[in-house]
Backbone as numpy.savetxt, mean C-alpha at the origin, in Angstrom:
# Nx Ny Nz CAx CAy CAz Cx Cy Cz
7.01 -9.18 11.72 6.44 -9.16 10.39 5.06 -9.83 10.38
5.15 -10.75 11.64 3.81 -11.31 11.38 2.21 -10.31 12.09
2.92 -9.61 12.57 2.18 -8.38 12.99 1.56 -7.41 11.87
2.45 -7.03 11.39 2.10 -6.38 9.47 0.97 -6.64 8.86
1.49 -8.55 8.86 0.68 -9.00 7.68 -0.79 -9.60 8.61
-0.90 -9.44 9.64 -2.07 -9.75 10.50 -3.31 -8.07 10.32
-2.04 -7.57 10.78 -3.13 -6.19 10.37 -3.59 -5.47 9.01
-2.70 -6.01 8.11 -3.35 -5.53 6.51 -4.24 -7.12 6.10
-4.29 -8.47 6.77 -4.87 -9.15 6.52 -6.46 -8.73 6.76
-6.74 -7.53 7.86 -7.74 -7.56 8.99 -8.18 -6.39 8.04
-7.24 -5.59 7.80 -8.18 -4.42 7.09 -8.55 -4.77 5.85
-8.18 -5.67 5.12 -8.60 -5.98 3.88 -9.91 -6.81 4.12
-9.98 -7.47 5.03 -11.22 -8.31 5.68 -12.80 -7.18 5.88
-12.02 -6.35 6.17 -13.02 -5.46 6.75 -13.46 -4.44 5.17
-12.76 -4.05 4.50 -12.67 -3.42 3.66 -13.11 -3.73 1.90
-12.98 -5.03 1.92 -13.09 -5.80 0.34 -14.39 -6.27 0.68
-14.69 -6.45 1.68 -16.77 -6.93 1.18 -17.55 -5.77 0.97
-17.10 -4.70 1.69 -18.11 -3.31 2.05 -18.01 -2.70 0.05
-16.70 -2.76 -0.19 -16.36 -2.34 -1.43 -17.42 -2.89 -2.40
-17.11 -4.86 -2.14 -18.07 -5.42 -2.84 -19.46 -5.26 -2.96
-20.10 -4.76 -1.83 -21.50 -4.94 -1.61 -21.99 -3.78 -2.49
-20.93 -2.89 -2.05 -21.26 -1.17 -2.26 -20.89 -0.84 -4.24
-20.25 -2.52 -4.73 -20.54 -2.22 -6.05 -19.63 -1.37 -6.35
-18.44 -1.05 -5.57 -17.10 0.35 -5.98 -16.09 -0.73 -6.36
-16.24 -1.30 -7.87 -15.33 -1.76 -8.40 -13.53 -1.19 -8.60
-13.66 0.20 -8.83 -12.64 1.13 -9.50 -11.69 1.50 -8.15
-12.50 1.60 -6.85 -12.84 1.85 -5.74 -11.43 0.72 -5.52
-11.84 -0.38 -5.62 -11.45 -1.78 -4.86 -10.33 -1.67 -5.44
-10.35 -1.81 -7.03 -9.05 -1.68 -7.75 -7.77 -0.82 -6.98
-8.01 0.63 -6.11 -7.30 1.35 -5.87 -6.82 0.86 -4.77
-7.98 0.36 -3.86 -7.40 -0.13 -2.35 -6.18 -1.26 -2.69
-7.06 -2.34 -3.50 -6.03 -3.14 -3.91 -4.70 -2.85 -4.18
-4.23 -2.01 -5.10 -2.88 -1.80 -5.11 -2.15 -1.08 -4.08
-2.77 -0.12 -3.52 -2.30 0.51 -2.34 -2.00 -0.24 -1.20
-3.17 -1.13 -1.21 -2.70 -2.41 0.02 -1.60 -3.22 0.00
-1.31 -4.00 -1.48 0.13 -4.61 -1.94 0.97 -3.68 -1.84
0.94 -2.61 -2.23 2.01 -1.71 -2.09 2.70 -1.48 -0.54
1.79 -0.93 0.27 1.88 -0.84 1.45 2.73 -1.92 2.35
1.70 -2.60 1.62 2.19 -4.62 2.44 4.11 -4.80 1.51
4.15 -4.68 0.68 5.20 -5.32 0.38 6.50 -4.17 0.91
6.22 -2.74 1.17 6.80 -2.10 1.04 7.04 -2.02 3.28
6.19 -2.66 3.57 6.06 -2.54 5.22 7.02 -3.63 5.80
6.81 -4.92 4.59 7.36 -6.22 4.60 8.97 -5.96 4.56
9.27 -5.17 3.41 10.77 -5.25 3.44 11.26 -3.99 4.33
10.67 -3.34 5.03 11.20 -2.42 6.01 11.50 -3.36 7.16
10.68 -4.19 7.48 10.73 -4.91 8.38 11.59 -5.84 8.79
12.29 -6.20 7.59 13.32 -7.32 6.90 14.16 -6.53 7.09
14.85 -5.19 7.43 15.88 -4.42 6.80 16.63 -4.26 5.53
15.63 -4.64 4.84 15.66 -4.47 3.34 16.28 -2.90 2.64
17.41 -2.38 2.26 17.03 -1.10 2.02 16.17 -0.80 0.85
15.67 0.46 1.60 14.30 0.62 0.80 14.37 2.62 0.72
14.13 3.14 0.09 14.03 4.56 -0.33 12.85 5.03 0.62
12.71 6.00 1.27 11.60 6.39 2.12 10.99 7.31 1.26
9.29 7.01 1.60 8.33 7.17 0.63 8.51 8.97 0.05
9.01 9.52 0.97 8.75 11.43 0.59 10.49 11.42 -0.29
11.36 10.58 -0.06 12.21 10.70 -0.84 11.84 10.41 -2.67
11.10 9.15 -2.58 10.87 9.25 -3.83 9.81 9.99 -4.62
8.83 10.56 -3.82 8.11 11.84 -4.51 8.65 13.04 -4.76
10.06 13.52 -4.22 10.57 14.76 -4.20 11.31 14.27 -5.46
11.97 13.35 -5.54 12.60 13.14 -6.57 11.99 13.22 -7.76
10.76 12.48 -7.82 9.71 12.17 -8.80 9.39 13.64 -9.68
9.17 14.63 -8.65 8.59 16.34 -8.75 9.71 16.76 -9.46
11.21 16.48 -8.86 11.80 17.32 -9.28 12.67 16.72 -10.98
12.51 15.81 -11.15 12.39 15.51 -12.57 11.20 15.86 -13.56
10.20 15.80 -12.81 9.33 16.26 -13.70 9.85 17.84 -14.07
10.05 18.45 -13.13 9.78 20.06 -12.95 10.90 20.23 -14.29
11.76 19.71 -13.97 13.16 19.97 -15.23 13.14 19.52 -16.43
């Protein structure tokens, strides 16, 4: 786990100044949640947490909508 959080530590390092410099507020906003998301969702896979796999819950998602 400490592998995980070393490498979304590194891309956020790399990623949140360029955002900043570059003035992509809306931009950052998106990485941001995608990154927590990612991170928390990598975190409890890792844990053997059960967790729903990601194409399970978009098929599901579609097929409620669709009905």
């Amino acid at each position: 786990m400490v592998g995980l959080w070393l490498v979304m530590i590194l891309i956020a390092l790399y990623q949140v100044p360029r955002l900043l410099r570059e003035e992509q507020r809306r931009t950052l906003l998106v990485f941001g949640f995608i990154w927590l998301l990612v991170t928390v969702y990598g975190s409890l896979v890792l844990n053997d947490v059960p967790v729903p796999r990601p194409t399970d819950v978009i098929c599901s998602f579609f097929e409620r909508l669709i009905k």
